[in-house]
C-alpha positions as CSV (number, residue, x, y, z in Angstrom):
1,X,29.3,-13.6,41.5
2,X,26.6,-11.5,39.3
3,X,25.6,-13.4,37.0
4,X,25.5,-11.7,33.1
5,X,21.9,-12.2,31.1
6,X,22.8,-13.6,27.7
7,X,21.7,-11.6,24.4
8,X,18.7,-13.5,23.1
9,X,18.6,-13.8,19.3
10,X,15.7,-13.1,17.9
11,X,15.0,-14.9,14.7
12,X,12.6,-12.7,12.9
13,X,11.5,-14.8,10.3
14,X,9.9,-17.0,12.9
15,X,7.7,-14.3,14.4
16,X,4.2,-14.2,12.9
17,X,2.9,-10.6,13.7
18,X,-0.9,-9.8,14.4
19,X,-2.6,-8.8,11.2
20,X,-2.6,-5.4,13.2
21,X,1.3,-5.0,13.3
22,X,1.2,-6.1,9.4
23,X,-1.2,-3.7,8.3
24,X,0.5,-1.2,10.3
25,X,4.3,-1.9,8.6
26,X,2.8,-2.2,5.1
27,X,1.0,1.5,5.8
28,X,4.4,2.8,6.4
29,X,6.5,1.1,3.2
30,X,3.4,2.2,0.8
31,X,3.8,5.3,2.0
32,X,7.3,5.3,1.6
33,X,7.0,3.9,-2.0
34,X,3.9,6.2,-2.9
35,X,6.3,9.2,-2.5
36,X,9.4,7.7,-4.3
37,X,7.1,6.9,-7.2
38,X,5.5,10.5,-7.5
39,X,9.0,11.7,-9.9
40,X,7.5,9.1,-12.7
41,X,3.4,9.9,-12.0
42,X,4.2,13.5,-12.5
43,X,6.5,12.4,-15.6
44,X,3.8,10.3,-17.3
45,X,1.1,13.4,-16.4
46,X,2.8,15.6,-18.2
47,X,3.7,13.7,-21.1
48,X,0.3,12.8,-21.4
49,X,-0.9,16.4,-21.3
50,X,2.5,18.3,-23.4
51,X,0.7,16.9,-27.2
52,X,-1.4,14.3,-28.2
53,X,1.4,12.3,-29.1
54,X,2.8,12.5,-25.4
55,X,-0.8,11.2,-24.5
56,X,-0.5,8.5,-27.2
57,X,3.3,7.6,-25.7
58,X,1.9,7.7,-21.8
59,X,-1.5,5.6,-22.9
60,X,1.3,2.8,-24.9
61,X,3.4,2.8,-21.6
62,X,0.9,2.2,-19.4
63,X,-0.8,-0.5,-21.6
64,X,1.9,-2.9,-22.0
65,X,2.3,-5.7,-19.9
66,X,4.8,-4.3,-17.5
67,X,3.2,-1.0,-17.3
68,X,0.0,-2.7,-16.5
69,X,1.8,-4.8,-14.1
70,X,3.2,-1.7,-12.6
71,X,0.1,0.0,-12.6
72,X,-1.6,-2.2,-10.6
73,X,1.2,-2.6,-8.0
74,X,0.9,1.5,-8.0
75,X,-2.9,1.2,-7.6
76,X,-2.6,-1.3,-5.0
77,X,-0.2,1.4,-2.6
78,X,-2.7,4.1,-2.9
79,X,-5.7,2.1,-2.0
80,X,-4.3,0.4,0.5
81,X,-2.3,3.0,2.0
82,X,-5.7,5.2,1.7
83,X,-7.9,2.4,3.3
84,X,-5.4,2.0,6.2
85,X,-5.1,5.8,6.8
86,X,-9.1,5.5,7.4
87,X,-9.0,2.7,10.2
88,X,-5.7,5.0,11.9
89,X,-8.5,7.4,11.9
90,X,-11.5,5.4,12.8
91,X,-8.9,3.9,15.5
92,X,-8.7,7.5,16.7
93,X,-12.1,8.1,17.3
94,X,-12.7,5.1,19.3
95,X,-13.9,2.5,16.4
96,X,-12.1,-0.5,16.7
97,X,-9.8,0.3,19.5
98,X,-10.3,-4.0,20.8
99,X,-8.6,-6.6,20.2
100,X,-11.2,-8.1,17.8
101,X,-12.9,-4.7,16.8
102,X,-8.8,-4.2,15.4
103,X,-8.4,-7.3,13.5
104,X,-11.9,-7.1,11.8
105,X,-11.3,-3.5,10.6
106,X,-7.2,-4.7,9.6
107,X,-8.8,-7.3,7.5
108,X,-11.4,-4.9,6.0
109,X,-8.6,-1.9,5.1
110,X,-6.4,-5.0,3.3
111,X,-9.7,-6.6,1.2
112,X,-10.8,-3.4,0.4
113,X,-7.3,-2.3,-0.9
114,X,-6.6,-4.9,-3.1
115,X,-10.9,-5.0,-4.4
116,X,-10.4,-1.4,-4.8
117,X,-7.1,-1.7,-6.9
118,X,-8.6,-4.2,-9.3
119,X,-11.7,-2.5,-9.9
120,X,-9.6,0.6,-11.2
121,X,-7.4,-1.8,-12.6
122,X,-10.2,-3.3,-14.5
123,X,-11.5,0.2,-15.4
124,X,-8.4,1.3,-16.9
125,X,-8.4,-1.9,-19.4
């Protein structure tokens, strides 16, 4: 009698993933989140160029608490998303292709996202 396999459930919470695999599935959701938030970037660009008082309204939106908040989040997605697109293509052209040579650039693409975020950050205060 042929025995059936059983369905193993797979409890994803208690899978920790590579820093390789992580770096790879945040790429995709900033992407993903870098194009659902272009409708309000081109929004506040052109209210910040229609009069001065449009650039007065965009400057007061993004300098209160939650806009900064928000801004920095934003900032974060393009810098990391950006940093990560560089080590796919590094990756391509044979630089970090190992096992190690991929988790020492995976750690470099997330540092330098989130130092590269803050420094903007920082600039825009």
């Amino acid at each position: 009698m042929p025995s059936q396999a059983r369905p193993v459930f797979l409890d994803l919470t208690k899978i920790s993933l590579p820093v390789n695999a992580l770096v790879s599935i945040l790429h995709r959701i900033t992407g993903v989140l870098l194009i659902l938030s272009i409708p309000l970037v081109l929004w506040l660009f052109g209210r910040s160029l229609a009069d001065p008082e449009g650039y007065v309204q965009a400057v007061d939106l993004l300098r209160h608490p939650l806009g900064l908040l928000l801004l920095l989040g934003w900032l974060w997605l393009l810098m990391h998303h950006f940093f990560v697109g560089i080590r796919f293509l590094l990756v391509e052209i044979g630089i970090g292709e190992t096992r190690e040579g991929g988790r020492q650039t995976a750690w470099s693409a997330l540092v330098a996202g989130v130092i590269a975020a803050v420094l903007l950050w920082v600039m825009f205060l």
